[in-house]
N, C-alpha and C positions, 0 to 999 in steps of 0.2 A: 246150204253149204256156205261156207264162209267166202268171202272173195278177200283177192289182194292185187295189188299194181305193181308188176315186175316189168323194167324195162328190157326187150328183147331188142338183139340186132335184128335189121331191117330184114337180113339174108336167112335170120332164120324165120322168121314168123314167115316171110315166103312159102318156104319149106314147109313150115307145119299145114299152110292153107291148102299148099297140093297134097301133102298125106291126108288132111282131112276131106279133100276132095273124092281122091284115091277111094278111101274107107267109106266114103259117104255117111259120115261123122260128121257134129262139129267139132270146132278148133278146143274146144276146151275140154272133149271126151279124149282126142290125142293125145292135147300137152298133160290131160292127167294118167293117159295109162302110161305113156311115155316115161312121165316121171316117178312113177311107182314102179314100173321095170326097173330102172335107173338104181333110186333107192332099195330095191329090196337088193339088186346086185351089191352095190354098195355096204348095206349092213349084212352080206353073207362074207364078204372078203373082212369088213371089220372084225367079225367072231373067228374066224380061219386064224387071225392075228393072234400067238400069245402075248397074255395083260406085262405088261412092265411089270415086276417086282421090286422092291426096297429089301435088301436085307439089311435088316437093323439090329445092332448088337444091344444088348439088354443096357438101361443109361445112356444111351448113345454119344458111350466112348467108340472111339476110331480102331479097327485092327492095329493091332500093335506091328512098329516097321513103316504104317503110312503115313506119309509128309503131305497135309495137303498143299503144298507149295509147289510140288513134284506137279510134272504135268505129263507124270510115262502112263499113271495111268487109263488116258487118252487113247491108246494105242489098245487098250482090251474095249476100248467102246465102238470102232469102228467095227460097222456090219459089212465090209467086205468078203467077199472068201480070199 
């Protein structure tokens, strides 16, 4: 398995040496299931996300009527409700 050097806060590796106590594990069967739960949560909410789109007009000339100078259409990018 590959290794690497990640600096942790002091408070966590604490932590992790009592989960791995807990578990009766060592520290580095934790911090990896830890961080595979983590991650796969992680790339389930990324796939939930729909991809951005580009609608690109054929030659990418601009809709006709759009000034890109204009800054209203700012106002349809915000994701608020």
């Amino acid at each position: 398995m590959p290794r690497t050097t990640v600096d942790l806060d002091p408070n966590l590796i604490k932590q992790l040496k009592h989960l791995a106590a807990d578990a009766r594990q060592s520290m580095n069967q934790v911090v990896n299931r830890l961080l595979s739960s983590a991650l796969k949560r992680e790339l389930e909410v990324a796939q939930e996300r729909s991809p951005f789109q580009w609608n690109v007009v054929p030659k990418g000339a601009p809709a006709p009527g759009f000034d890109p100078a204009s800054r209203d259409y700012m106002d349809l990018l915000d994701e608020s409700p």
